[in-house]
LOKOL-909177 format. One record per residue (C-alpha): residue number from 1; x, y, z. Coordinates in nm, 4 decimals. Example, Ala and Ser with C-alpha at 12.3 -4.5 7.8 and 13.67 -1.06 7.14 Angstrom:
BEGIN
(1 (1.2300 -0.4500 0.7800))
(2 (1.3670 -0.1060 0.7140))
***
This chain:
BEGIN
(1 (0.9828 -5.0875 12.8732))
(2 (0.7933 -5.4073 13.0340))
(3 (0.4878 -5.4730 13.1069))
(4 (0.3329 -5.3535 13.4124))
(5 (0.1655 -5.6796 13.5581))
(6 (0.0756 -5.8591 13.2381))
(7 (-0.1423 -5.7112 12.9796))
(8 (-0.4824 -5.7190 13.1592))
(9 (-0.3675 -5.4381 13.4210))
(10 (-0.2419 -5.1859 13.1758))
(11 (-0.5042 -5.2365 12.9585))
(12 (-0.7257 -5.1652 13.2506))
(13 (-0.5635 -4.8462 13.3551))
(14 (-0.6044 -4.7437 12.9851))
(15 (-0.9744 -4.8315 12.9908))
(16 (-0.9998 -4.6259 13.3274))
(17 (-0.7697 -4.3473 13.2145))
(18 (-0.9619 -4.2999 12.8756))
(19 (-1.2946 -4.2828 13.0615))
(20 (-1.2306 -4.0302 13.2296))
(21 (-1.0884 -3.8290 12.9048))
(22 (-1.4307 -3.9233 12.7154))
(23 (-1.6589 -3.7619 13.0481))
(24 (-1.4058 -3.4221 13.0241))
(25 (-1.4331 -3.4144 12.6494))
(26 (-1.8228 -3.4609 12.6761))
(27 (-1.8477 -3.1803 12.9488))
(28 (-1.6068 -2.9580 12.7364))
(29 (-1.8988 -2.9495 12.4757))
(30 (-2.1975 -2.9177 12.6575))
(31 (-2.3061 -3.3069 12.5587))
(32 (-2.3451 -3.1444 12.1783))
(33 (-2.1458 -3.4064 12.0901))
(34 (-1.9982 -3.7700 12.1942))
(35 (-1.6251 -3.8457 12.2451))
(36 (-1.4763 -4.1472 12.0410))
(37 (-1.5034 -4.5262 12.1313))
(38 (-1.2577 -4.6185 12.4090))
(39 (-0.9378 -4.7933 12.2247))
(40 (-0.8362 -5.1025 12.3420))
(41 (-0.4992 -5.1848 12.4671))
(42 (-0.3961 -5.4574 12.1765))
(43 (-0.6094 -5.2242 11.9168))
(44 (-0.4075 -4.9159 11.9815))
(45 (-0.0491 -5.1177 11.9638))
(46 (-0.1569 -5.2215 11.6225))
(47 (-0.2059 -4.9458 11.4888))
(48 (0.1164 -4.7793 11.6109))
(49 (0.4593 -4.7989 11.3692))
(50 (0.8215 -4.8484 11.4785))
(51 (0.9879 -4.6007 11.6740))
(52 (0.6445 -4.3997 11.7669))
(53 (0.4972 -4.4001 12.1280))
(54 (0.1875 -4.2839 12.3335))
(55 (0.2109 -4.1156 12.6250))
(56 (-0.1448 -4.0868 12.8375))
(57 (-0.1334 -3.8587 13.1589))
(58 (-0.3810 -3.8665 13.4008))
(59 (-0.3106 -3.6329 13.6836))
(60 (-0.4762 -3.6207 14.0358))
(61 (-0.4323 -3.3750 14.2743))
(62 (-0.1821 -3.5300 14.4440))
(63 (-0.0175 -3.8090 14.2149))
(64 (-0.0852 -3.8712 13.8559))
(65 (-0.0060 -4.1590 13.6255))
(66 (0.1797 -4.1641 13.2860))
(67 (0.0778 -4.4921 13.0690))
(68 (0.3483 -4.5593 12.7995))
(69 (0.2715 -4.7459 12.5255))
(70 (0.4730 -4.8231 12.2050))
(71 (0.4120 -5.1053 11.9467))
(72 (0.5129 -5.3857 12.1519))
(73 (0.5462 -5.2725 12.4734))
(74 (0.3033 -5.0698 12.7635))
(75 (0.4383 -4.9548 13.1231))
(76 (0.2760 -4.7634 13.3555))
(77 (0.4582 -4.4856 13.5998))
(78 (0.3512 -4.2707 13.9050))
(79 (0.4128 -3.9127 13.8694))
(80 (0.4036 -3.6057 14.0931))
(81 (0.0274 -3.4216 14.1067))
(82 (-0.0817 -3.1387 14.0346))
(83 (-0.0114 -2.9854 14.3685))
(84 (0.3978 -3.0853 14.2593))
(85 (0.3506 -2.9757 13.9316))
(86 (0.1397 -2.6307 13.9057))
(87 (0.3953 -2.3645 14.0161))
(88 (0.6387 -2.5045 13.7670))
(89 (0.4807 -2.4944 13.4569))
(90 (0.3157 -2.1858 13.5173))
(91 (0.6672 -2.0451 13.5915))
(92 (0.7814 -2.1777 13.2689))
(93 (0.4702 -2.1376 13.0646))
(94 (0.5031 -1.7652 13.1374))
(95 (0.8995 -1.7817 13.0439))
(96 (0.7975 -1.8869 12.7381))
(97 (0.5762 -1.5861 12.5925))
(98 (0.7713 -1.3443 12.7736))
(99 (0.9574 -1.2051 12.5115))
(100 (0.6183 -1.1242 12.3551))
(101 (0.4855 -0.8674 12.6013))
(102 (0.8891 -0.7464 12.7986))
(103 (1.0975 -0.5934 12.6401))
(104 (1.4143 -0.6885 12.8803))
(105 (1.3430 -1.0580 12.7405))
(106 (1.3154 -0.9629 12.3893))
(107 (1.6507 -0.8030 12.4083))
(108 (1.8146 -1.1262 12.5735))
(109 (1.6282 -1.3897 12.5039))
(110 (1.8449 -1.6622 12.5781))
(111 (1.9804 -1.5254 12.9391))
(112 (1.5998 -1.4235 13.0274))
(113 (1.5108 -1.8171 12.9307))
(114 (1.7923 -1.9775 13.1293))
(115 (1.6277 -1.7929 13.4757))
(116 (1.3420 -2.0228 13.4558))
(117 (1.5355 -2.3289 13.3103))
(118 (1.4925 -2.5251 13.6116))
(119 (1.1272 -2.5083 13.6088))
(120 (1.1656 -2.6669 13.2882))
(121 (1.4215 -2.9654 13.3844))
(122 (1.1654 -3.0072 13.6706))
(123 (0.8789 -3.0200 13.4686))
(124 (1.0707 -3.2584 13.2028))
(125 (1.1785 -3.4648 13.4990))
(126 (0.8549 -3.5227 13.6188))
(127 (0.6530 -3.6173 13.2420))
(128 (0.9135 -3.7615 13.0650))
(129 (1.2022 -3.9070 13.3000))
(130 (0.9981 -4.1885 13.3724))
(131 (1.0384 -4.3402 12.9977))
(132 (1.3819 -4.2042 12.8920))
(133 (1.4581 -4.4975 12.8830))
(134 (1.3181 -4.6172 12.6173))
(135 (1.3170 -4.3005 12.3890))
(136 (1.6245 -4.3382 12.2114))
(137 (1.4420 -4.5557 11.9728))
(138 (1.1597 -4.3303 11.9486))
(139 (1.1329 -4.0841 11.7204))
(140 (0.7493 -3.9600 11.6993))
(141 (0.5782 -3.8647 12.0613))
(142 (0.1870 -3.8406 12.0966))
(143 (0.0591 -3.6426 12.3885))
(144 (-0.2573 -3.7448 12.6125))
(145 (-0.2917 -3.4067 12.7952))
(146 (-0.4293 -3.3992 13.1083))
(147 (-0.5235 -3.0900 13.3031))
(148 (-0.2610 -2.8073 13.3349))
(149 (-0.0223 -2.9541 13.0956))
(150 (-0.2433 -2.9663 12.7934))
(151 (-0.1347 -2.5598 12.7856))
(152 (0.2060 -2.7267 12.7806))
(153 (0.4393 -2.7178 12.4772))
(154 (0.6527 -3.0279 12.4856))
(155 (0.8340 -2.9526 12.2090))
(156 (0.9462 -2.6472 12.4601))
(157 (1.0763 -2.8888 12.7626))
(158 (1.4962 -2.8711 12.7756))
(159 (1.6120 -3.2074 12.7270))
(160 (1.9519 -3.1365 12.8634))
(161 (2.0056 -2.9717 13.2397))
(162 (2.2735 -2.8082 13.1848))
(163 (2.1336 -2.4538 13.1500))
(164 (2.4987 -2.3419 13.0956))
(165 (2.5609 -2.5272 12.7708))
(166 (2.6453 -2.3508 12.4742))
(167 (2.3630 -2.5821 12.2426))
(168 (2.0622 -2.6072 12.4386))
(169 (1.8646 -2.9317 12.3273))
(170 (1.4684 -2.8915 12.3232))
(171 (1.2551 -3.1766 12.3221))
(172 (1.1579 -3.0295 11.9834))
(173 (1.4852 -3.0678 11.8460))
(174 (1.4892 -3.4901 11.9235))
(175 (1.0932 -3.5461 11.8333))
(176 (0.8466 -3.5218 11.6298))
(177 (0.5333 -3.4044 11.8736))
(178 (0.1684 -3.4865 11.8342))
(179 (-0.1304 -3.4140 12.0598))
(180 (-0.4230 -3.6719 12.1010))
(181 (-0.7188 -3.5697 12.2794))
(182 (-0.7445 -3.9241 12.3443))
(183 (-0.5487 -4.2194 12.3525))
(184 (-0.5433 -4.3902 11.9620))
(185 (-0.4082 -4.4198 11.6332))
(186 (-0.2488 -4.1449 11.4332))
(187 (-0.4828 -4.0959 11.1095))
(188 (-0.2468 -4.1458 10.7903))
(189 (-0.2467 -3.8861 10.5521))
(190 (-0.2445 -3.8573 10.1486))
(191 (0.0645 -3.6902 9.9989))
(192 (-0.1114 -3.3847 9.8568))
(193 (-0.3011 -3.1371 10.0685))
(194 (-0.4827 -2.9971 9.7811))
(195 (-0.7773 -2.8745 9.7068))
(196 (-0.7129 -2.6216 9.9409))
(197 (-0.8852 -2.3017 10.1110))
(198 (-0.7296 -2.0073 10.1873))
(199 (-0.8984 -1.7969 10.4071))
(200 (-0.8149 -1.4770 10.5979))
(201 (-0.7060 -1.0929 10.5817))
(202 (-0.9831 -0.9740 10.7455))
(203 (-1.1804 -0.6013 10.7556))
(204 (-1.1851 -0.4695 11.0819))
(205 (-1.4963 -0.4489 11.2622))
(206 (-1.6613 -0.1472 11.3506))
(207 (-1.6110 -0.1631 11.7416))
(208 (-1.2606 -0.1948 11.7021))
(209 (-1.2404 -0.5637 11.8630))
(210 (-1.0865 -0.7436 11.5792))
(211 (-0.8723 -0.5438 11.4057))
(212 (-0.7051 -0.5652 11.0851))
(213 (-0.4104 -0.8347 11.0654))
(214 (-0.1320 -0.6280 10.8479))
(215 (0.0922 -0.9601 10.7635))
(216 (-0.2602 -1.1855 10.7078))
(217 (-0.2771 -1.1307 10.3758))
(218 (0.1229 -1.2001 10.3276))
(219 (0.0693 -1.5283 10.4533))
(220 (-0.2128 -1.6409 10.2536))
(221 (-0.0019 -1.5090 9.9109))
(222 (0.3270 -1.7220 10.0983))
(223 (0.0674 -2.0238 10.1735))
(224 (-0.0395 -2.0470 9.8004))
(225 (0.3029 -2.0098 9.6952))
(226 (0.3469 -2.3297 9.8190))
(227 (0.0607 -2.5136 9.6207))
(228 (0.0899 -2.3176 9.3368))
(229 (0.0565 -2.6751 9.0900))
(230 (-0.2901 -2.7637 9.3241))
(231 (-0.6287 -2.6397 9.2897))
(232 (-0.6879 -2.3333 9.5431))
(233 (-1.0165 -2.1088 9.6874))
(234 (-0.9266 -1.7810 9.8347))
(235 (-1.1840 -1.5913 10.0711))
(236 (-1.0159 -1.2647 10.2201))
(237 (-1.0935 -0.8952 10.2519))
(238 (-1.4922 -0.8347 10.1990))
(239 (-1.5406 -1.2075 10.0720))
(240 (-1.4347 -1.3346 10.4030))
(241 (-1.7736 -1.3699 10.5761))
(242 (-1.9631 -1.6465 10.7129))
(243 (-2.2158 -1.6743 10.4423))
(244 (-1.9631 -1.7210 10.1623))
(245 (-1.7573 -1.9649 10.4365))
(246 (-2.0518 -2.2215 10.4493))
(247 (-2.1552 -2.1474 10.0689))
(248 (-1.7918 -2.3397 10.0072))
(249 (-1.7799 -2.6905 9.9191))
(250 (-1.5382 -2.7609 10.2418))
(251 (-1.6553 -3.1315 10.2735))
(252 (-1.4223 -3.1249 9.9237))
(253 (-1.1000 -2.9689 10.0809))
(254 (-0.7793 -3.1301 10.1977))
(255 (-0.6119 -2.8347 10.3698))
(256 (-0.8638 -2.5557 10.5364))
(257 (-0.6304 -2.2579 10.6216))
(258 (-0.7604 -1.9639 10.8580))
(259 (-0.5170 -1.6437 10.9127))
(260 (-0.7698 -1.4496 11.0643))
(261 (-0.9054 -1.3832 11.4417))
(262 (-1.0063 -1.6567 11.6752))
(263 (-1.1463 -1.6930 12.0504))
(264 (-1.0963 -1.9727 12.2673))
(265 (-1.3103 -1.9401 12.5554))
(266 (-1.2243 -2.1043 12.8545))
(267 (-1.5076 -2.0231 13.0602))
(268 (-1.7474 -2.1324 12.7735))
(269 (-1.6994 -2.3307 12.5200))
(270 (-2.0105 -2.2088 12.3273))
(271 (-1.8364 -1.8640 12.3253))
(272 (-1.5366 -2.0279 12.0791))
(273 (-1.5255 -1.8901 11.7267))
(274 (-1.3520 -1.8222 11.4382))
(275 (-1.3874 -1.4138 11.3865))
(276 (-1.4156 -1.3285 11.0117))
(277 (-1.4625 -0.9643 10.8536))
(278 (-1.6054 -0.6979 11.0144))
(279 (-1.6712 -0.9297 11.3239))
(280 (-1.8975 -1.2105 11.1651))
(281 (-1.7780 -1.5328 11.3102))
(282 (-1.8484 -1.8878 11.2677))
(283 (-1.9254 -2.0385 11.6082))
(284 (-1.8725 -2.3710 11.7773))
(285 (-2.1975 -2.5323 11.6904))
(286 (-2.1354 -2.3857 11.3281))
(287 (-1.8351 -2.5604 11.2948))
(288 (-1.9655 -2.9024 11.4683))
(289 (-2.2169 -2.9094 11.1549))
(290 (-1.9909 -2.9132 10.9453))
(291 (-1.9200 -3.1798 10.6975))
(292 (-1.5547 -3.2357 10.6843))
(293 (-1.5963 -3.5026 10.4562))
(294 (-1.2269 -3.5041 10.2919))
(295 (-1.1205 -3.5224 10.6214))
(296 (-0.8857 -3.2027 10.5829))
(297 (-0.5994 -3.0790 10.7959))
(298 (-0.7098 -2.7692 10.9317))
(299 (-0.4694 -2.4562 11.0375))
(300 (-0.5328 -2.2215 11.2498))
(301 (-0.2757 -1.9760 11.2287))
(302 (-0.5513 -1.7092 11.4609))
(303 (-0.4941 -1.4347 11.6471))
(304 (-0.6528 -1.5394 11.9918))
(305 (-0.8046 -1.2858 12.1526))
(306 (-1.0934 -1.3362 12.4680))
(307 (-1.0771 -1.4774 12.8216))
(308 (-0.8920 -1.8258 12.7221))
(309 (-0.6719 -2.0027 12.5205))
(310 (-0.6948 -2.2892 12.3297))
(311 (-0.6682 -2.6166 12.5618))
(312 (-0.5964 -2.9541 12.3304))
(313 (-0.6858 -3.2551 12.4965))
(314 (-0.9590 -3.3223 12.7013))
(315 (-1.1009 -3.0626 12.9822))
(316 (-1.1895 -2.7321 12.7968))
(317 (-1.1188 -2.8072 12.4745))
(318 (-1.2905 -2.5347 12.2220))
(319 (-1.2224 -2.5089 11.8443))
(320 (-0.9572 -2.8119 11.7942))
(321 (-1.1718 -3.0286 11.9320))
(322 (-1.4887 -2.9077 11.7337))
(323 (-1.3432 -2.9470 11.4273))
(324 (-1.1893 -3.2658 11.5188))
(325 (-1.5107 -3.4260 11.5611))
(326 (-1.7044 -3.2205 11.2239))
(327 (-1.4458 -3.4611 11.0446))
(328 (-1.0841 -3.2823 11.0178))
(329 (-0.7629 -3.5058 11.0456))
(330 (-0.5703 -3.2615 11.2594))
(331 (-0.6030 -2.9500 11.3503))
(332 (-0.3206 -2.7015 11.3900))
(333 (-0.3504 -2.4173 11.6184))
(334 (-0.1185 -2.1987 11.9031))
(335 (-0.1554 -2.1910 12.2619))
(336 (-0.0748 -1.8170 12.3050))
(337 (-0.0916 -1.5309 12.0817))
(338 (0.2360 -1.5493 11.7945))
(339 (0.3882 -1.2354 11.6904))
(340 (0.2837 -1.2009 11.3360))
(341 (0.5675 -1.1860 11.1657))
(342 (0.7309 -1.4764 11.3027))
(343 (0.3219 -1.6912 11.2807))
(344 (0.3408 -1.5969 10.8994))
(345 (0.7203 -1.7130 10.8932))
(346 (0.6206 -2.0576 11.0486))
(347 (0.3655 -2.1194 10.8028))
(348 (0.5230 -2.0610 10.5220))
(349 (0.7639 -2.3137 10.6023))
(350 (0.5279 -2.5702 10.7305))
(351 (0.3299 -2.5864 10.3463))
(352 (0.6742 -2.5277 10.2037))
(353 (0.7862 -2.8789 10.3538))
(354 (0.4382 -3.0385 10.3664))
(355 (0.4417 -2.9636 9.9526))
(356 (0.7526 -3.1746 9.9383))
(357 (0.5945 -3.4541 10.0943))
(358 (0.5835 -3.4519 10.4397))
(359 (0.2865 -3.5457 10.6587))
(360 (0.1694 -3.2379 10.9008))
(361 (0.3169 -3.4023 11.2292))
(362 (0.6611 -3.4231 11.0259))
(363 (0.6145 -3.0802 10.8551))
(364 (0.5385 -2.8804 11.2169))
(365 (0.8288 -3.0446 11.2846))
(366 (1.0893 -2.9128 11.0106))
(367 (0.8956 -2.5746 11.0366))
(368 (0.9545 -2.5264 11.4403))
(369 (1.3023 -2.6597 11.3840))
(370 (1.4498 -2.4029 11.1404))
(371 (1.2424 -2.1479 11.3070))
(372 (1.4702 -2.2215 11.6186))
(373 (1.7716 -2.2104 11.3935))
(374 (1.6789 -1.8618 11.3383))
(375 (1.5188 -1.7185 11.6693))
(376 (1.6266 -1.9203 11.9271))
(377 (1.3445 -1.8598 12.1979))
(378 (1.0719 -2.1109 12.2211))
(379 (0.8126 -1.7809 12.2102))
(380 (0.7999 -1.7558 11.8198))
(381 (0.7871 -2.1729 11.7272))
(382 (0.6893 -2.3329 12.0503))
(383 (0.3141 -2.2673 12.0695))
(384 (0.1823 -2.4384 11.7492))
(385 (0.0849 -2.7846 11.8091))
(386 (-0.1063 -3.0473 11.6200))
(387 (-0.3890 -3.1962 11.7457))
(388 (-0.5225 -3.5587 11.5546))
(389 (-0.8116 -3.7211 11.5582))
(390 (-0.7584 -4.0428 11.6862))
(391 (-0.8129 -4.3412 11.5068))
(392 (-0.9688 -4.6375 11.7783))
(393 (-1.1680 -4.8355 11.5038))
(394 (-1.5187 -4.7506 11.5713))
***
């Protein structure tokens, strides 16, 4: 990977690139809060390791630009728009979470995938073809979403063409996959997660809107399991309100873990929330008050309901990026809805390697991975991504 025309110009396409990320950040939350300093070009190579990379989008209408920068090294590509771009990944966005909702796709998952496996190569082709390159030494990815394709999955994209091969190779399956709502360093993380707070199983509300969640309380009990030699707080059933939430000592927790509702408003950001029993809810300013001293991981293994979904990255960006900025290290949520038995499956096996020593970015990694060993369709291990706070020095 060289350098596009010397340092100065890249590192003035990142200044311009990141600028516009801060204003869509800022707009995403009303002004209630500020984005991060702007990283500098030399400041963000330091603080990358061997065999990671950053890759920032910016997409126009008609073109868009991909700035990849590793440890040593920073080129800068034109890519299609998102004129080229939008018909494909909604195509294969919606191949994705079919098996969810049709029943014909559930049944043959892999045949009803390999229909819209173009759409995929194409989209692949356009993001990541650019700096192929220079991936085979690369082993950890961090995304810089830009418009459409922060509802994208990368981990998702088919990193072979051949949709007739007997293995099919995700980009999951190569990579370790991070998202950064703006262009930094990855935060490094302690070994232990504990102290942490289990929250979820919720009562029903009385309209009907936010229902029980039968597996909810299975996946706290498989959670704890997991840290069953650190300290633990449990809030579930008629304990899980808002009052009791905020009573907590969370500025003192490494791991907060919700298995409960949540809504991700795209229309609104004020209308985001985190849907406890009987309907009480913490809400986006809520959550922005908070003081995430410990600097926790937070997981967000919701059922989203409402008119959105959760968008990391910059543009509507909703609860990730709210508690992102009350103080939390990463923040793990879905981009669609998960069937619950396979969300609860996935989570157990993200604290199970995470509580033998892997950081979150690793242990999403080893979780999605022998999920796909066991259902092969993207639908149940795709959608979770991890969102970091990124680390520009200020």
């Amino acid at each position: 990977m060289q350098p596009t025309g010397g340092q100065d110009l890249p590192d003035r396409i990142l200044t311009t690139m990141e600028k516009t990320h801060s204003r869509a950040l800022r707009r995403a939350l009303h002004g209630q809060q500020t984005a991060p300093e702007i990283v500098s070009l030399g400041a963000l190579q330091s603080r990358l390791q061997q065999g990671e990379l950053v890759l920032d989008y910016l997409i126009g209408e008609d073109h868009g630009v991909l700035l990849a920068i590793g440890p040593e090294e920073v080129a800068a590509h034109r890519i299609p728009g998102s004129r080229d771009l939008k018909a494909a990944l909604k195509r294969y966005r919606s191949a994705l979470r079919r098996p969810l909702f049709n029943a014909d796709a559930r049944n043959d998952p892999r045949a009803d995938l390999e229909r819209s496996l173009d759409h995929g190569v194409e989209i692949r082709k356009a993001l990541l073809d650019p700096v192929r390159d220079v991936l085979d030494d690369v082993e950890r990815i961090y995304i810089v979403p830009d418009t459409e394709i922060a509802l994208l999955p990368f981990v998702a994209l088919p990193w072979n063409d051949d949709k007739d091969a007997d293995d099919w190779v995700f980009l999951g399956d190569r990579f370790e996959v991070a998202v950064l709502p703006m262009a930094g360093g990855a935060p490094t993380w302690d070994r232990s997660r504990t102290p942490i707070l289990l929250a979820g199983d919720p009562l029903p509300d009385a309209a009907g809107e936010y229902p029980a969640l039968p597996t909810s309380g299975m996946e706290l009990d498989l959670v704890s399991r997991s840290w069953k030699n650190g300290e633990q707080s449990r809030l579930d059933r008629s304990d899980l309100t808002s009052a009791n939430m905020l009573e907590q000592p969370l500025g003192s927790f490494r791991t907060l873990h919700f298995a409960t509702h949540a809504v991700a408003s795209t229309a609104d950001p004020n209308g985001c929330a985190v849907y406890l029993s009987g309907g009480d809810r913490i809400g986006l300013k809520q959550i922005l008050d908070l003081d995430l001293q410990a600097s926790p991981l937070v997981v967000l293994s919701a059922c989203q309901t409402g008119e959105g979904e959760l968008i990391p990255g910059e543009g509507v960006v909703g609860l990730g990026w709210a508690f992102l900025r009350a103080g939390a290290k990463g923040v793990v949520a879905s981009l669609w809805s998960v069937e619950d038995t396979a969300s609860t499956e996935l989570m157990a096996l993200f604290h199970r390697s995470m509580s033998q020593g892997n950081d979150p970015v690793t242990a999403l990694s080893v979780a999605q991975r022998s999920m796909a060993a066991q259902r092969f369709h993207p639908a149940y291990w795709a959608p979770f991504i991890i969102v970091l706070r990124p680390d520009t020095g200020s």
